[in-house]
DRENMIBA-839721 format. One record per residue (C-alpha): residue in one letter; x, y, z. Coordinates in steps of 0.05 Angstrom, whole numbers, plus 5000, padded with zeros to 4 digits. Layout:
# residues N
AXYZ/...
***
This chain:
# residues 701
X500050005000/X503150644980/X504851105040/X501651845038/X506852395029/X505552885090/X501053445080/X503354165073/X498354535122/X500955315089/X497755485029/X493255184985/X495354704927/X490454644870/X495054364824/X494653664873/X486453724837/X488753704761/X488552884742/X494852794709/X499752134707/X504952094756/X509552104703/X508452834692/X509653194761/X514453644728/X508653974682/X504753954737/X508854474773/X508754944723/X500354984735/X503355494795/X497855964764/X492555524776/X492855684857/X490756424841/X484456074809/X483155544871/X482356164909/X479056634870/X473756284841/X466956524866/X465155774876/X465955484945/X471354894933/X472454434999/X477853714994/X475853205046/X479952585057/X476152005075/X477751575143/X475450935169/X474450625107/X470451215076/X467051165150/X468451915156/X472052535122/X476153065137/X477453725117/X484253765072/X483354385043/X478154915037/X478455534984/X477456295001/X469156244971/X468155735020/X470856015085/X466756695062/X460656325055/X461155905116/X464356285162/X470155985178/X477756005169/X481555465140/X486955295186/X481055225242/X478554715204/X483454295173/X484553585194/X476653665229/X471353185219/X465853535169/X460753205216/X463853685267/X464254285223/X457154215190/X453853735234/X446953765189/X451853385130/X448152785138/X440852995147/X442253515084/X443552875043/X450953045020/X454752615066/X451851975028/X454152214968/X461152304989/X461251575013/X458651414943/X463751714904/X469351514951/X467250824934/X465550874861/X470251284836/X463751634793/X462552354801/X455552634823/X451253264817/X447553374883/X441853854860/X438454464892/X437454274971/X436654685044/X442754535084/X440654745162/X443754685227/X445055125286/X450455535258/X447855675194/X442455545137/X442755665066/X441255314998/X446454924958/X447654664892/X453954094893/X458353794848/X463053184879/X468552714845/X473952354867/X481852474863/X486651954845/X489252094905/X482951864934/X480952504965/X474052754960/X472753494923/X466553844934/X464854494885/X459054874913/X454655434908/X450655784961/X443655944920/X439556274974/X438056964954/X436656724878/X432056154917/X428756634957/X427757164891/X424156484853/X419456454912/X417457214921/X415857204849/X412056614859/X407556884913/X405757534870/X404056994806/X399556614854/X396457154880/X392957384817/X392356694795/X388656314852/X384356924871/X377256664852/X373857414828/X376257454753/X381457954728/X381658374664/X386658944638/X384959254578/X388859774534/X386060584525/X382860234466/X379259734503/X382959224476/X384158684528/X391658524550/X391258124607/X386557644638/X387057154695/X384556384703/X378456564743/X376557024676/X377556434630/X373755954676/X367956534689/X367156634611/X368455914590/X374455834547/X381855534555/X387155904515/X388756624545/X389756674465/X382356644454/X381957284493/X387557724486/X387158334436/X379758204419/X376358894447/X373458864515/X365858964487/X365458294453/X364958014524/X358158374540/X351558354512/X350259094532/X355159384472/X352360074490/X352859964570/X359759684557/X362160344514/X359260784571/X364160464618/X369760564584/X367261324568/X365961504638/X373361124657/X375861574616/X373362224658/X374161864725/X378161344764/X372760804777/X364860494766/X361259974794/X356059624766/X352159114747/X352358844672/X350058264630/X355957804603/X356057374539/X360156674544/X363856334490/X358355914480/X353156424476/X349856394544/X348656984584/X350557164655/X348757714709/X355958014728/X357758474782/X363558964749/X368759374777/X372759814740/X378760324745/X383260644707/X390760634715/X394461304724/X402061414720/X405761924770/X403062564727/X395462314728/X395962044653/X391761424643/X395260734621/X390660224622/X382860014643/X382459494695/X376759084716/X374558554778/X368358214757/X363957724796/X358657284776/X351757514805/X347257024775/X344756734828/X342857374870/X340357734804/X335157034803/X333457164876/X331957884857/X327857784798/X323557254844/X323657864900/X319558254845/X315257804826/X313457634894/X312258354916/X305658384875/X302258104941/X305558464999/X301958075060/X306157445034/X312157655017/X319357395057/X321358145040/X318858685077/X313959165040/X311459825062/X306260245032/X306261045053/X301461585040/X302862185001/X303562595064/X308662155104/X302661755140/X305760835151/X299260575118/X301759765116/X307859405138/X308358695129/X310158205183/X317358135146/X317258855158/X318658775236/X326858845247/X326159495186/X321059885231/X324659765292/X330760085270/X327160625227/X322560735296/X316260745239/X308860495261/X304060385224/X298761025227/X304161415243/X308561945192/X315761645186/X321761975186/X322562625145/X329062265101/X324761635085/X318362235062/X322662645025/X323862004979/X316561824978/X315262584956/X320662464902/X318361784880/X311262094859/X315062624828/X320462284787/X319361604790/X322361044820/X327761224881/X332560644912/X336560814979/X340460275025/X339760145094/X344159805144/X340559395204/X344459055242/X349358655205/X345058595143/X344159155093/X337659265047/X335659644988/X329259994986/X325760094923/X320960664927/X316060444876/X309861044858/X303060894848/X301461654833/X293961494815/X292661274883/X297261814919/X301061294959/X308960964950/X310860214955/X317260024991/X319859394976/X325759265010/X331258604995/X336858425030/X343958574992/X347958365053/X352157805007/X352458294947/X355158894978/X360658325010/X362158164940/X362958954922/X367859014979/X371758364955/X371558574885/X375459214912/X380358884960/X381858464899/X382758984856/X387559354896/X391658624900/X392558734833/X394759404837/X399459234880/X402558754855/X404759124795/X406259754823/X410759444885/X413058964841/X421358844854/X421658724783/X422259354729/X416259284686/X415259844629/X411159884563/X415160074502/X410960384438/X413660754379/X421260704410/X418161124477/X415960854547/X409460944557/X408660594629/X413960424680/X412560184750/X416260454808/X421359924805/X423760124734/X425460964750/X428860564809/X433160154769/X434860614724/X435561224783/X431361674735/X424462004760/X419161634734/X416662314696/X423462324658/X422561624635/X416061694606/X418562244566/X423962004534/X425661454478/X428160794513/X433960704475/X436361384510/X437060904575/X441360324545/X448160264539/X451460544475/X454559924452/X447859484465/X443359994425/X443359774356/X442259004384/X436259204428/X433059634375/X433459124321/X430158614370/X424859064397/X423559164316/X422758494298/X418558334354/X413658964343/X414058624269/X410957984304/X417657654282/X419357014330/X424857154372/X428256944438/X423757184493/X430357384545/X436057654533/X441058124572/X444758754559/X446259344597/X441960024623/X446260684642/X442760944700/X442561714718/X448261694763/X452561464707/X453160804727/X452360154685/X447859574709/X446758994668/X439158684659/X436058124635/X429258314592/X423657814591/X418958154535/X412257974497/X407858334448/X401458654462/X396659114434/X396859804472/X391460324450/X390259964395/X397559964369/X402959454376/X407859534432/X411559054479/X410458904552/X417958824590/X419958494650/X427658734671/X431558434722/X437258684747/X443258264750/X449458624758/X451958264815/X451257544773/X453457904715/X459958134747/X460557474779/X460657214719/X465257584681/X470057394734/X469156644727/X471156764649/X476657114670/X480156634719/X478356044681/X482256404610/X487456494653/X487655774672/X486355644596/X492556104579/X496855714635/X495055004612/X496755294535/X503355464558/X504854814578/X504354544514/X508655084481/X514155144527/X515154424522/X514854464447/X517955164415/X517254954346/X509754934350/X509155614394/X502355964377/X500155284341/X494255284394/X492255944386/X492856044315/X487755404302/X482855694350/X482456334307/X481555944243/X476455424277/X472356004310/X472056314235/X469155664210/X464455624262/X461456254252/X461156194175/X457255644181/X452555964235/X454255684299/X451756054358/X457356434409/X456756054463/X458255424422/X464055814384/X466856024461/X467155274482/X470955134410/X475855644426/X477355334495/X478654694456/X482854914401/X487455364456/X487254694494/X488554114437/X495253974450/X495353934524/X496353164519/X504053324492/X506053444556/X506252584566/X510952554498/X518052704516/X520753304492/X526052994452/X521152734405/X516753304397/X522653684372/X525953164333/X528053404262/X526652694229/X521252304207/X518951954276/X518251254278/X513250824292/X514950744358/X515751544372/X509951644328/X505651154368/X507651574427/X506352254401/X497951914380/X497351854452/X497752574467/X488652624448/X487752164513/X492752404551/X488953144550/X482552824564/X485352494621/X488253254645/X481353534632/X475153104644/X475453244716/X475354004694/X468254364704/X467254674638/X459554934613/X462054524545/X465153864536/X472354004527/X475353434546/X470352974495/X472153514428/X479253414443/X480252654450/X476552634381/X479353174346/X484152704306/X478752214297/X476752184226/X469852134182/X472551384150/X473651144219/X481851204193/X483251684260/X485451554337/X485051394383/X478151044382/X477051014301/X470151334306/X466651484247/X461252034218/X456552284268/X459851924324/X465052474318/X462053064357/X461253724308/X466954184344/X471053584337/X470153584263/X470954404259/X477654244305/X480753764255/X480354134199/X483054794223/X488454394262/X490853984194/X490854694158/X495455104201/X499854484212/X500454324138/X502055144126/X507155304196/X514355084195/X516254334228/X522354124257/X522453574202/X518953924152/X518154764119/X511554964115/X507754724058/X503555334045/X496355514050/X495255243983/X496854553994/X493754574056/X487554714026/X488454183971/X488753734020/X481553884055/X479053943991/X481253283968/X478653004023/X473153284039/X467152814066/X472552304072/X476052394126/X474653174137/X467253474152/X465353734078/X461754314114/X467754504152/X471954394092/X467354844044/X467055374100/X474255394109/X476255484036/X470756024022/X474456334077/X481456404054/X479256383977/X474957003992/X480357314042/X475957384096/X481257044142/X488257024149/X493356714206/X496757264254/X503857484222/X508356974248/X514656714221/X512456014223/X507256124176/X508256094098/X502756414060/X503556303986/X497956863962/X502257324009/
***
């Protein structure tokens, strides 16, 4: 059993984490750069060695993330139990997965979960896999503010969504924009598509009613009502309707919105009240009938609790308020007043029977419908709310201006919501993100299909840059297209990740050099293919976060040369097969470097194929076709190009134009024939040329 060399407690040593054969410590050392990355990274990165048969594990090493995070400093925690450390280990699940991949050897994901114990609570993503050494690394990220972000947003979704009144907004037009499940269920369809743009109107059988609404919205801020609805299928319903309009800051109007709840029922029960109060002495409802002069003349015996609060008798005047509407009622018509008793509230119909010089009162209980007018409200305000306290920007963009922004948005962008409104959007966005926003924005006011989110960056009054991420949709507003947008601010991820990129090119850079130092004659090879396969892979339309993971390949390709001795690499003969045998080793000898590596693309995979060829003819597995991933394909052929044109120790450079004959030739062969016609367009049309360099011969220089 091999003995463990002792631990050096000063310092941390990330180069002991990069998975290379023993055979090549003195590379390794040169990876000196790679500590600067161990503790910069913004992940938390922890090294556990496992005791007691995997019984256990203790802390090794722990990165500068990870004692931020947690709280704790490394040196008071090396050599300690992580069941002392984080003593919820087990209960959070993660502990079991150590033991797992201390035994298997496989590396696991541990997905989102809520670590907790007395000392501290947070959520956690993990990553874990297994040295050769056989110690344990854990890569982790503490979640918990993004978690608890997902969750408010949640709560303000569900709150319009599970309320059971149905919610409307409709455009200055009428035009609706916005309507919630209780709407669709209330008026009988499925698809919010259905709905949206068709003008408010078509919902109600009372077109003239309807337009009155939205006339008298447009002098005021509210109206209640009742209304008669029309359902998809034609059938007719009584509706109770509440209706506001929306004002920005300077008391401009936005948009019309309306809580509406379905008053079938009660509207039944009131029709039957009517009929029923044709014969007085038998109705549930209490009915009065007073003289011209103020004088009780009948009161039925449902009459009782309304006289007793009104102090009226029958024979006797009643009170000068409930006269003055009997004296109008003969005069004008038909009055109605409300009246509270007790808990219960009634409406009194004053009802004139001029012929006869007398009034009927019949009087119905509206207890559960004036309940329903004060939820329709409460609701209403919800709604309200939750747009205008929203924590997320959210503005309306017509003819290139804003022409609504909630609070949140003049606070993102530190501008007074007044000055916002006033000026073209574009005015807020970064200079060098203009043209890309506008031509979006374009396209989807065209009705074009585009990506729904994308980010880019605001300059904010104070002069500051923050970047965003824009969630947008079309709508109609006043009749005219415009687009509804949802921006998040997300400078701090933004920033977090530019400094990822950053540490993780330099590793790039470091792991390059490497391969160079070790082999002069090929200095810049690396580079120089990366520019050409980048170029190929955005002729033929590959998107940039694709063409980013090709260009950490192609800088990478040759890491595997560090496991050929150097003699051979710079040998001015023809190798033989022995040495040549040697030097086809080099694509698993990277992947064996980098498939431990956390890279958002699969690095390791592109290069250990990337002299694989089409026929099967390649190494080191002889795969064929597809089985050959796409950047591998885009790799090969830029790599056999600048080889065949830069200077070899056993060999001048051969030129561009033999290089090219050779892709050409064969092409669909052993080459990709896309990659192939792509790269020749490029150099034919001289739309791409290598770097000035001594080691490359250009012969239509």
């Amino acid at each position: 059993m091999t003995k463990r060399k002792p631990r050096k407690e000063n310092g941390s040593h990330p180069e002991k984490y990069v998975q290379m054969p023993d055979s090549e410590r003195t590379a390794s050392n040169r990876l000196e750069s790679l500590r600067g990355f161990f503790n910069n990274t913004s992940s938390c990165v922890a090294v556990y060695e496992a005791r007691s048969g995997g019984e256990d594990f203790a802390f090794v090493d722990l990165n500068e993330a990870a004692q931020r995070v947690e709280h704790v400093r490394r040196e008071d925690v090396l050599g300690k139990s992580v069941l002392d450390v984080f003593p919820g280990v087990k209960e959070f699940g993660l502990f079991e997965v150590f033991q797992r991949v201390w035994r298997t050897g496989e590396p696991e994901h541990y997905g989102l979960s809520l670590y907790s114990d007395e000392r501290t609570q947070g959520w956690k993503t993990n990553y874990v896999y297994k040295l050769p050494s056989g110690d344990i690394v854990a890569i982790y990220d503490d979640v918990t503010e993004r978690k608890q972000v997902e969750e408010r947003l949640w709560i303000m979704d569900r709150a319009v969504e599970s309320t059971a009144n149905a919610i409307a907004m409709a455009d200055l037009a009428g035009n609706l924009v916005f309507v919630n499940s209780a709407f669709l269920r209330m008026w009988g369809y499925e698809d919010r598509n259905e709905i949206l743009g068709r003008p408010s109107l078509e919902f109600s059988r009372e077109k003239e009613g309807a337009s009155a609404i939205l006339e008298a919205l447009s002098h005021g801020d509210t109206w209640v009502g009742e209304m008669t609805a029309t359902r998809k299928d034609g059938s007719q319903f009584e509706i109770l309707v509440s209706a506001s309009m929306i004002r920005d800051e300077a008391g401009r109007p936005l948009r019309m919105l309306g809580v509406f709840v379905d008053v079938s029922e009660q509207k039944k029960a009131e029709e039957r009240t009517r009929w029923v109060s044709r014969f007085p002495s038998e109705n549930p409802n209490p009915v009065l009938r007073i003289a011209s002069d103020g004088t009780l003349l009948f009161a039925n015996e449902a009459s009782g609790a309304l006289l007793a609060a009104r102090g009226c008798q029958v024979d006797r005047p009643v009170p000068a308020d409930i006269w003055s509407l009997v004296q109008e009622a003969l005069a004008g018509g038909i009055q109605t007043a409300e009246m509270q008793v007790g808990d219960s509230v009634f409406l009194e119909m004053f009802s004139p029977v001029a012929s006869e010089g007398y009034v009927n009162v019949y009087a119905a209980d509206i207890t559960q419908r004036k309940q329903a007018e004060i939820a329709l409200r409460e609701s209403e305000q919800k709604y309200r709310s939750v747009v205008e306290n929203a924590s997320e920007a959210i503005l309306i963009a017509q003819d290139g201006y804003v022409k609504f922004a909630n609070p949140a948005t003049a606070s993102l962008i530190e501008r007074p919501s007044e000055y916002v409104l006033a000026h073209a959007f574009v005015e807020f966005i970064h200079p060098e993100d203009q043209a890309m926003v506008v031509e979006r924005y374009r396209r989807r006011i065209a009705g074009e299909k585009i990506e729904i989110g994308y980010k880019f960056r605001v300059v904010t009054g104070k002069g500051s840059v923050r970047w965003v991420h824009l969630n947008a949709a079309r709508i109609e507003w006043q009749g005219r297209p415009a687009t509804i947008n949802f921006l998040t601010d997300v400078t701090e991820s933004k920033e977090t990740e530019e400094r990822l990129k950053q540490s993780q090119e330099a590793t790039i850079r470091s792991l390059a050099m490497v391969t160079e130092r070790r082999d002069p004659y090929t200095a810049g090879h690396q580079t120089r293919v990366g520019e050409l396969a980048c170029a190929i892979a955005s002729e033929l339309g590959l998107p940039e976060d694709r063409i980013d993971g090709l260009r950490v390949a192609a800088t990478l390709h040759d890491i595997g040369k560090v496991s050929v001795p150097t003699e051979i690499l710079s040998k001015p003969t023809k190798l033989t097969e022995v040495e040549f045998s040697l030097v086809k080793e080099h694509p698993q000898a990277a992947y064996e470097i980098l498939k431990g590596a956390e890279f958002p693309w699969p690095i390791a995979d592109i290069i250990l194929q990337h002299h694989e060829r089409l026929d099967g003819s390649g190494y080191p597995s002889g795969l064929s076709g597809d089985e050959i991933c796409l950047e591998a394909r885009l790799l090969a052929v830029a790599d056999t190009v600048e080889a065949m044109a830069s200077h070899r120790p056993y060999r001048p450079a051969l030129g561009i134009d033999k290089a090219l004959e050779e892709i050409a030739e064969n092409s669909g062969r052993l080459y990709d024939s896309s990659a192939t016609g792509a790269c020749i367009r490029l150099f034919v049309e001289e739309r791409f040329h290598f770097a000035e360099d001594a080691n490359v011969w250009r012969s239509h220089a």
